[in-house]
PABATOR-777824 format. One record per residue (C-alpha): x, y, z; residue number from 1; residue in three letters. Coordinates in pm, whole numbers, plus 50000, padded with zeros to 5 digits. Layout:
BEGIN
{px:X | py:Y | pz:Z | drenvex:NUM | fise:ALA} .
...
//
This chain:
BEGIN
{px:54661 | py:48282 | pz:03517 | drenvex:1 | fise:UNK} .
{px:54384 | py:48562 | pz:03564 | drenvex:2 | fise:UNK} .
{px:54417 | py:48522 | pz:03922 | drenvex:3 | fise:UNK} .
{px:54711 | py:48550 | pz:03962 | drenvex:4 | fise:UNK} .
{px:54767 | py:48901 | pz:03731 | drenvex:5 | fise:UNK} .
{px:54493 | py:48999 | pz:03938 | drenvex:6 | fise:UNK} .
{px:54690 | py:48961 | pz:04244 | drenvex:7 | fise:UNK} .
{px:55051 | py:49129 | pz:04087 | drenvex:8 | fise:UNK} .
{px:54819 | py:49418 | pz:04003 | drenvex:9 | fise:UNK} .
{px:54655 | py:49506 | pz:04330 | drenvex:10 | fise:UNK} .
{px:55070 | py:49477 | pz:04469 | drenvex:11 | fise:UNK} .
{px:55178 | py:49691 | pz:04217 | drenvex:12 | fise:UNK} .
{px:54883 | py:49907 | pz:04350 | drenvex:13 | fise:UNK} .
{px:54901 | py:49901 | pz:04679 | drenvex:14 | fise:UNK} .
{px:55304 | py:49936 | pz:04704 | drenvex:15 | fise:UNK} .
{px:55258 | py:50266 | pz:04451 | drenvex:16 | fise:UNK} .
{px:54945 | py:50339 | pz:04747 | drenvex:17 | fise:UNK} .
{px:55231 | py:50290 | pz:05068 | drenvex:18 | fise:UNK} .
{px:55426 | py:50549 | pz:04872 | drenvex:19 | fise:UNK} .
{px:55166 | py:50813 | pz:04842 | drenvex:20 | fise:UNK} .
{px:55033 | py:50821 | pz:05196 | drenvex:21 | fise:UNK} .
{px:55000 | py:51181 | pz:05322 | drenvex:22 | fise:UNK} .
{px:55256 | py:51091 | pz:05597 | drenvex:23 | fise:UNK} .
{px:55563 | py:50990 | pz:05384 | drenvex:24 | fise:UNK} .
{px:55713 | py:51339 | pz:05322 | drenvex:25 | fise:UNK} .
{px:55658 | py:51398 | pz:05679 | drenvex:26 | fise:UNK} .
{px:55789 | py:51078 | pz:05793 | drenvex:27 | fise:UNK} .
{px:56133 | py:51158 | pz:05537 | drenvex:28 | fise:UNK} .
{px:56185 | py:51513 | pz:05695 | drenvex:29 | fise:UNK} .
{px:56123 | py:51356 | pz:06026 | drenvex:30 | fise:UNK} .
{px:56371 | py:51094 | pz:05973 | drenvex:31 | fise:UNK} .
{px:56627 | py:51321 | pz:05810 | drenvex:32 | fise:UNK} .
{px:56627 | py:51600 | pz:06137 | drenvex:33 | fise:UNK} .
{px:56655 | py:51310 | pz:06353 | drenvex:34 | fise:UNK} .
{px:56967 | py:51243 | pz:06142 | drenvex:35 | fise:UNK} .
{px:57070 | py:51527 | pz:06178 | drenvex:36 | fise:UNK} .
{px:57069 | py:51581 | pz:06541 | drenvex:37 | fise:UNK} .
{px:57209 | py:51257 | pz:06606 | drenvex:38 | fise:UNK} .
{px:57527 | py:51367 | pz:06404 | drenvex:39 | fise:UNK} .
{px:57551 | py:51689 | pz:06564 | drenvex:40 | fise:UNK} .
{px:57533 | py:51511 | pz:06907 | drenvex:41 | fise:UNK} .
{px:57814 | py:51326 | pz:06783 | drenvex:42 | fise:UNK} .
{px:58056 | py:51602 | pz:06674 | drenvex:43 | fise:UNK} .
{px:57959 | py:51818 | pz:07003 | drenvex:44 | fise:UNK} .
{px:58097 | py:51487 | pz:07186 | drenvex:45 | fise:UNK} .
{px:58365 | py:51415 | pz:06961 | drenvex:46 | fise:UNK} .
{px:58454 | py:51837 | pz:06997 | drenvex:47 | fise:UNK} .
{px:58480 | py:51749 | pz:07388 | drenvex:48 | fise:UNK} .
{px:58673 | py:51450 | pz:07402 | drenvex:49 | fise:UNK} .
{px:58965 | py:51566 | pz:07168 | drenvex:50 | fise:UNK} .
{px:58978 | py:51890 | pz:07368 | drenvex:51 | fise:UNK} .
{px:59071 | py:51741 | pz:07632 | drenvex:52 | fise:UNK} .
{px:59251 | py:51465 | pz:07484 | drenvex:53 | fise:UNK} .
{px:59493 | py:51763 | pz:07413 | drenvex:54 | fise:UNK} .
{px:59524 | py:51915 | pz:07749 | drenvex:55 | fise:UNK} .
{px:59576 | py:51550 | pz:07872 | drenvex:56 | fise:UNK} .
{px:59856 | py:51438 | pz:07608 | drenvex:57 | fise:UNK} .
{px:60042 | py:51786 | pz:07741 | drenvex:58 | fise:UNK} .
{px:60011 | py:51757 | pz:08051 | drenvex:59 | fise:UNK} .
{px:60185 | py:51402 | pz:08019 | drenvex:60 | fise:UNK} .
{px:60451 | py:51603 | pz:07888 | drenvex:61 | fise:UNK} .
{px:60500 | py:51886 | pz:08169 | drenvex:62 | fise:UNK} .
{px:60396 | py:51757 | pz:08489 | drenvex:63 | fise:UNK} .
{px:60702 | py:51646 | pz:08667 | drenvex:64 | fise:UNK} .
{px:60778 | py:51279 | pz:08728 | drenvex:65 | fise:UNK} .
{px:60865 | py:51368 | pz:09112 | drenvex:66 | fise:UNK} .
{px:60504 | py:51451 | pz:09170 | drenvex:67 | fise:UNK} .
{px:60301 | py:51156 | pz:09395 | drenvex:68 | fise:UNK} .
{px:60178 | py:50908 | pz:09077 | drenvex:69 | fise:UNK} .
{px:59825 | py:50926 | pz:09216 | drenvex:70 | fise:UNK} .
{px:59771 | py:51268 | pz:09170 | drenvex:71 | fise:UNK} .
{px:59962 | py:51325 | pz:08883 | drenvex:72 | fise:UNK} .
{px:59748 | py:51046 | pz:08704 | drenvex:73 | fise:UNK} .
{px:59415 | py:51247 | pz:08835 | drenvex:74 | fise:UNK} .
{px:59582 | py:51543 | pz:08694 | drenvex:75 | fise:UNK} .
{px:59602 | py:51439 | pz:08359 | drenvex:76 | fise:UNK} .
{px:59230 | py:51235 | pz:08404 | drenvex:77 | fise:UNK} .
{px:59036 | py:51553 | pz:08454 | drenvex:78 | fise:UNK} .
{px:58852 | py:51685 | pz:08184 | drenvex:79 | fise:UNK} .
{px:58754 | py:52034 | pz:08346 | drenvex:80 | fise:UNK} .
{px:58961 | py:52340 | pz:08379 | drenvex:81 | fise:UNK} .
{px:58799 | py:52437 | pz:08748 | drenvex:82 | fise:UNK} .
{px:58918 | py:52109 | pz:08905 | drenvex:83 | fise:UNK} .
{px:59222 | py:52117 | pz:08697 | drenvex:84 | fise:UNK} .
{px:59248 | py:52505 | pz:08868 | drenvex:85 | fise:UNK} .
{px:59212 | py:52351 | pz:09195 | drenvex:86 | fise:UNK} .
{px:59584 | py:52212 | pz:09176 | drenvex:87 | fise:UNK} .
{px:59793 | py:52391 | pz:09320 | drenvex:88 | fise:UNK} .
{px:60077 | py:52278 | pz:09121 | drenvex:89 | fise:UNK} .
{px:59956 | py:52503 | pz:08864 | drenvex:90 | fise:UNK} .
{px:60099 | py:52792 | pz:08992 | drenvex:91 | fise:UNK} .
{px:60415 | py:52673 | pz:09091 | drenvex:92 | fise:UNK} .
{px:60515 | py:52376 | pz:08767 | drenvex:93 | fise:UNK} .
{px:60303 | py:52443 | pz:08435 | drenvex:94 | fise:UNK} .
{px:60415 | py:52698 | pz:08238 | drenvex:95 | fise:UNK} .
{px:60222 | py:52971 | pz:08037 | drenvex:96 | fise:UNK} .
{px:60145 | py:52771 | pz:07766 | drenvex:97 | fise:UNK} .
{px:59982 | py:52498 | pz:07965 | drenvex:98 | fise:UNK} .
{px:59760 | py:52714 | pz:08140 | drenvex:99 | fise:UNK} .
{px:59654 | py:52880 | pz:07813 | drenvex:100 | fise:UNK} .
{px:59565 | py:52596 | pz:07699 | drenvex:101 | fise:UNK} .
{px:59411 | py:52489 | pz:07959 | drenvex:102 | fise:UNK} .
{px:59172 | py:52789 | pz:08019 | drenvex:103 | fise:UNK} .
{px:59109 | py:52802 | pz:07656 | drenvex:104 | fise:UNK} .
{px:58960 | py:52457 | pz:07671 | drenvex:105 | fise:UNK} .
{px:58785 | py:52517 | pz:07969 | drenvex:106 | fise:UNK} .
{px:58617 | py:52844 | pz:07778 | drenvex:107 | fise:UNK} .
{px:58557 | py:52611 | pz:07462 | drenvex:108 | fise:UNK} .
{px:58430 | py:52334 | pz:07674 | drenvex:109 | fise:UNK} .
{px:58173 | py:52539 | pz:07823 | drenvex:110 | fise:UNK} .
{px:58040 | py:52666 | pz:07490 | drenvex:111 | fise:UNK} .
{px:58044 | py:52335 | pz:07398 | drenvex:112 | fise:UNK} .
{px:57781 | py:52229 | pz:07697 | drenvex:113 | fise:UNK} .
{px:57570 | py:52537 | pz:07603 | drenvex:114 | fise:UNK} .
{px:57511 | py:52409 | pz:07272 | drenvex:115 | fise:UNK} .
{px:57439 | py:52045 | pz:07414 | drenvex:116 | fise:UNK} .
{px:57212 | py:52176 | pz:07616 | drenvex:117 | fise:UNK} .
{px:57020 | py:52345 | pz:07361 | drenvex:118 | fise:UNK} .
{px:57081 | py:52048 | pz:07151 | drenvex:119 | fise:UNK} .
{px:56908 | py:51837 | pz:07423 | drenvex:120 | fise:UNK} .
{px:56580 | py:52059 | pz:07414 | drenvex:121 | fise:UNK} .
{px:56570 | py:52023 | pz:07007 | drenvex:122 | fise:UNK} .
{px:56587 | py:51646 | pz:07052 | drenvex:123 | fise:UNK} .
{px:56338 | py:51663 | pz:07317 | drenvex:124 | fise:UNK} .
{px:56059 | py:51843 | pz:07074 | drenvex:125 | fise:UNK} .
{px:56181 | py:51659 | pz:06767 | drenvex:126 | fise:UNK} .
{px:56128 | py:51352 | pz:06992 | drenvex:127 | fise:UNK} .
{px:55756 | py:51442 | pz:07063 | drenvex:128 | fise:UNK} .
{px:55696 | py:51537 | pz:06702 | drenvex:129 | fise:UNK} .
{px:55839 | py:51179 | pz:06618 | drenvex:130 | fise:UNK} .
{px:55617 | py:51006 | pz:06870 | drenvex:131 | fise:UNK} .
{px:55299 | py:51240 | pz:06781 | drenvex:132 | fise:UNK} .
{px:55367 | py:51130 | pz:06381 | drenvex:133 | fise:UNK} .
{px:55418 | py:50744 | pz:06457 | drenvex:134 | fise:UNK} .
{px:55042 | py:50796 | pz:06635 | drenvex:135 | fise:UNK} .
{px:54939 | py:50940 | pz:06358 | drenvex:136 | fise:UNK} .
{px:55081 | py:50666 | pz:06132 | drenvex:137 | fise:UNK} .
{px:54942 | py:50413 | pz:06338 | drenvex:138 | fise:UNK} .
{px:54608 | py:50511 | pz:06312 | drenvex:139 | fise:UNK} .
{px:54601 | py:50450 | pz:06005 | drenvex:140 | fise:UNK} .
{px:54806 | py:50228 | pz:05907 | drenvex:141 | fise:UNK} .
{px:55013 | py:50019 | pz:06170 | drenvex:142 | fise:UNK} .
{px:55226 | py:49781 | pz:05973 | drenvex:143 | fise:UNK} .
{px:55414 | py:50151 | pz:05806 | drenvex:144 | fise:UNK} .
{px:55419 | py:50337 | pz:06216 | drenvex:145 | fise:UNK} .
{px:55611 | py:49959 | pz:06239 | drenvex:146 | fise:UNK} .
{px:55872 | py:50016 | pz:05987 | drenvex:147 | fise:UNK} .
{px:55928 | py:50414 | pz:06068 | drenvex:148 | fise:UNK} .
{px:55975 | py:50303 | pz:06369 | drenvex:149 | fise:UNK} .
{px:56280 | py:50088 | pz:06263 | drenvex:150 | fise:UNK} .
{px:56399 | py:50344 | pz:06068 | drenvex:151 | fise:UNK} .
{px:56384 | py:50593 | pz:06338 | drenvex:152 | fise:UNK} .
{px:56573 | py:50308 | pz:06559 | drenvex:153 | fise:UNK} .
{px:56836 | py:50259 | pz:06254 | drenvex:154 | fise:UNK} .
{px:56896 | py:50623 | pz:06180 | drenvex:155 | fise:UNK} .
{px:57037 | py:50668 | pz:06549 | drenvex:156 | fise:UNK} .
{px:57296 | py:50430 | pz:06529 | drenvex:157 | fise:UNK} .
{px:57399 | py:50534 | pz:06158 | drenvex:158 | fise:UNK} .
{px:57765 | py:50674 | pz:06100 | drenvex:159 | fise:UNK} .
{px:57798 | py:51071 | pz:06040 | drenvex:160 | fise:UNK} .
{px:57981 | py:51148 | pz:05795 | drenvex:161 | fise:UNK} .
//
């Protein structure tokens, strides 16, 4: 019976010990920014694709049926206000609206890639500082660089709310 106190003791211990290791704030803000990058990946991409999701569903609507299928179809496909420019139909079918909307997606769109770009080179140092702290944990202790490892794994396919 000794023993086995003994032995729910030194668990109690060393789980309360896991808890308390220098790098588990760390690893917590770590986790959390990579979080929070993910998400912000997300909405960037989500931003995009319902942009043009919206220039698409309209030009459905005001590209004439008497145009040749295959390029009306690429028409509506593209997803960038230079190629969409390129048309010539522009000038002569779409009206005002259209084109508005068109160049104001095209405007947002590239905004949009500046700040994924940026995004891209947060990622990239938050990366190293992941990598550089899973080292760290591994050092000393590599069953926990195991499990923040998962979590790291698990956090990037987690819903954003």
């Amino acid at each position: 019976m000794i023993k086995y106190r003994f032995f729910a003791c030194l668990m109690v211990l060393t789980a309360c010990e896991f808890s308390n290791l220098p790098f588990q704030k760390e690893g917590t803000a770590l986790l959390q920014t990579s979080k929070q990058l993910n998400c912000t990946e997300k909405r960037y991409e989500f931003t995009i694709d319902s942009l043009w999701d919206v220039v698409s569903t309209r030009l459905e609507k005001v590209l004439p049926d008497t145009m040749p299928p295959g390029r009306r179809e690429n028409m509506i496909k593209i997803r960038n206000a230079t190629l969409l420019k390129q048309f010539k139909i522009f000038y002569t079918t779409l009206d005002t609206a259209s084109l508005n909307l068109i160049g104001r997606s095209g405007s947002i769109d590239s905004l949009t890639a500046l700040k994924v770009m940026a995004l891209k080179v947060q990622r990239e140092t938050h990366e190293r500082k992941v990598l550089d702290f899973l080292i760290q944990v591994e050092k000393q202790d590599p069953r926990a660089s195991k499990k923040w490892n998962e979590k790291f794994l698990k956090a990037l396919k987690e819903d954003c709310q």
